[in-house]
N, C-alpha and C positions, 0 to 999 in steps of 0.2 A: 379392706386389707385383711388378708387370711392368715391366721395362724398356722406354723407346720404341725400338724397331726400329729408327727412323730415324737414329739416334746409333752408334757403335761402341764396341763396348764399354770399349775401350782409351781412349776418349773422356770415361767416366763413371770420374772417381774424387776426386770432393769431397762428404765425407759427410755427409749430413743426416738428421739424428735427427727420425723423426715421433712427438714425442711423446704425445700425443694428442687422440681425435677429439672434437669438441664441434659436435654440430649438425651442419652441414652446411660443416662448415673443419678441419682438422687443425691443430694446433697443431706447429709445425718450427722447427730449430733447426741452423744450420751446425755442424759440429765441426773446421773447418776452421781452424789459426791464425791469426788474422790477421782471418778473416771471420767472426767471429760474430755473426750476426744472428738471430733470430727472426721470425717470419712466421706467416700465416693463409691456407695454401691452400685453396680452396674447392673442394666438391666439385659438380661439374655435369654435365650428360646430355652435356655436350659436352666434356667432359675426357675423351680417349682413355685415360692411365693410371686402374691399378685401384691405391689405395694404401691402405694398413693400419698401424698402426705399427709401430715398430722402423726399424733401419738402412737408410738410403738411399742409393745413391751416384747423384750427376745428375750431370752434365753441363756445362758454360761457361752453353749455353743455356738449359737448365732453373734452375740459381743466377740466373744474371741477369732470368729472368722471376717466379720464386716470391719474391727479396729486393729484387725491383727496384736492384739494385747492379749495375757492371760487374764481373766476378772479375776480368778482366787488369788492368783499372787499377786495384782495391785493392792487386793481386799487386806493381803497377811500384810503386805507393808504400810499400809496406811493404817491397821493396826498398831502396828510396832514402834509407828511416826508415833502416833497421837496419846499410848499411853507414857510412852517416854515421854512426850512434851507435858504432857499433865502433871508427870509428878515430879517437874523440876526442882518445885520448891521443896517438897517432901524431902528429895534427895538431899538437895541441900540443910536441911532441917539434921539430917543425922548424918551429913558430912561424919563427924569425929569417928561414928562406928564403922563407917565406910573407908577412912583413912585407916583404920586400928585392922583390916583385913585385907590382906594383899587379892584373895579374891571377887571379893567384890570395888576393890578399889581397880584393878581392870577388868571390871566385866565389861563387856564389850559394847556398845552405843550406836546408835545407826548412822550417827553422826562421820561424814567424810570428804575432808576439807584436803582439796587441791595443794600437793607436794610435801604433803604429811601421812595421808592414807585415815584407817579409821580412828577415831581419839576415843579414848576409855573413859569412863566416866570417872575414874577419879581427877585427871589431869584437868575436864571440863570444871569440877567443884574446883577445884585452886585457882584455877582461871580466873574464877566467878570471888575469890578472895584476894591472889595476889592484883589483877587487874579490872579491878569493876567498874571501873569508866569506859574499858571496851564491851565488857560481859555481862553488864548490869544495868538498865535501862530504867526512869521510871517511867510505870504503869501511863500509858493514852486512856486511861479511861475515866472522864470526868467524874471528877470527887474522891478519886483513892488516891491515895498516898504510897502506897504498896511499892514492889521495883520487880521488875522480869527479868526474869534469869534466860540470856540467850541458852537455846538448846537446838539451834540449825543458825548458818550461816555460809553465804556463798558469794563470789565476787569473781570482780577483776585484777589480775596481778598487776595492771597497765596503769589503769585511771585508779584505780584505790578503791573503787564504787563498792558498796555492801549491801545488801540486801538478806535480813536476819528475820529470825519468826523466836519469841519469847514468853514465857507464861508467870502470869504476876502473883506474887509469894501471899497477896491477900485479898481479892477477891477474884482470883483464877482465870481470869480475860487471857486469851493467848491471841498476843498481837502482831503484828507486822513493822520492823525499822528497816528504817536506809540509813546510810551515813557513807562516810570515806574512808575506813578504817580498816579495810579488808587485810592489807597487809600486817600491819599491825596486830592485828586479830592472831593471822597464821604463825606471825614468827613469836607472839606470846605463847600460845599449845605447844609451839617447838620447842620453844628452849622450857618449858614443864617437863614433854615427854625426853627430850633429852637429855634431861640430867634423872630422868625417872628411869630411863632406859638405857642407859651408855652403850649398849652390844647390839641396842637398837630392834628387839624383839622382845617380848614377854615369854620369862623360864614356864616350861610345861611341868604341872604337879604329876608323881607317879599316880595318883586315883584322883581324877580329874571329875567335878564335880560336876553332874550332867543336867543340861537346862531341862527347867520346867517344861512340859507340851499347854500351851495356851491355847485355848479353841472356843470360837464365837457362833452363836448359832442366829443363823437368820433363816426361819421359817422352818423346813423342813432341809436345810441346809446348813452341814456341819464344816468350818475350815480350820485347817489346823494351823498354828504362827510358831513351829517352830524354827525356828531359822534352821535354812538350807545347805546344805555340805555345799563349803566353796567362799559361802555369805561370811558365815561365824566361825567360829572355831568351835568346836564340839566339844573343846578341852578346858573350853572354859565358859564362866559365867555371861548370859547377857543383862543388860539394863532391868528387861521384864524379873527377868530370877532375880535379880536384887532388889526389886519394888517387891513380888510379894514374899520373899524370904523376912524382910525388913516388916512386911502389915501383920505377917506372920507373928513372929517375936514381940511384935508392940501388941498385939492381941494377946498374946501370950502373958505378958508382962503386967 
């Protein structure tokens, strides 16, 4: 299997499994975290690589043409997923400073549940206090005691089915629930955000406090996680600006 020339090597290291050929397509498969897709590259008189199965490593450009997916913007969202989920308990830990600031009590959450739109992270902490038999789980992990604070949740409005992802306030396991509670779930954040918001939108401050630029380096590869005009609101806080606004000040302190 030949590497394109036109790539550097140092360039190619997101691995893709050709597992195999059928006809005139390879069957592939990312083994990359996060981006696991599956695909049908074709083969043709005008496809310069020569490919075989077994291990591949491509490219930015090569994933992005063979999965039709962006890699850097999966890369900034599962970013965005994973330190939000990590620092649920933390957040919760300073709830009270978080309620005492109307900006960061809606910064904004990646969190976005079906007929409500995206939930703020304040509404999520009260959730996690007014209702913690839907929002508060304990810990699957044999021998702790701990409890996980949902921080993703998705379902069916029909059968009730939920399927939730949680991270535990004492020894940090971020786990996986199901339950029947989906409904439930959604019209608990509703009636939060609706009496949090009667006019049903969050007031714009005149000097509107601007997110942090968060950027992670892999190798000789720099991405940047700010959220994207359209994703967030520009005019306001996200989750990340209130994790290190908050490590900030507790360093400070």
């Amino acid at each position: 299997m030949k590497q394109d020339s036109n790539f550097l090597e140092e360039e190619a290291f997101i691995p893709v499994d050709f597992m195999c050929r059928k006809h005139d397509y390879f069957v592939a498969k990312c083994l990359q975290p996060y981006h696991a897709h599956k695909t049908h590259i074709h083969i043709s008189k005008d496809n310069p690589n020569v490919y075989a199965t077994g291990l591949y490593k491509a490219t930015k450009a090569q994933y992005n043409e063979w999965f039709g997916e962006d890699y850097d913007e999966e890369e900034r969202k599962w970013h965005v997923w994973k330190e939000y989920g990590e620092n649920m308990p933390f957040l919760f830990e300073h709830r009270e400073e978080i309620y005492a600031r109307p900006d960061y009590y809606y910064a904004q959450t990646p969190l976005s549940v079906m007929f409500i739109g995206r939930v703020y992270l304040g509404a999520l902490l009260r959730a996690y206090e007014l209702d913690s038999k839907l929002f508060v789980y304990p810990c699957d992990k044999e021998g702790c005691d701990g409890v996980s604070y949902i921080y993703y949740f998705a379902g069916s409005p029909l059968s009730g089915s939920m399927s939730a992802n949680g991270t535990c306030n004492k020894c940090g396991e971020m786990s996986c629930f199901r339950a029947s509670s989906f409904m439930k779930m959604m019209h608990a954040l509703d009636d939060i955000m609706k009496a949090d918001l009667p006019d049903g939108y969050v007031k714009r401050t005149e000097k509107p406090l601007q997110p942090l630029q968060l950027q992670k380096q892999h190798g000789n590869l720099v991405l940047d996680f700010t959220p994207k005009e359209g994703e967030m609101s520009p005019e306001r806080l996200t989750v990340s600006d209130v994790i290190h606004l908050l490590r900030s000040e507790e360093a400070e302190g």
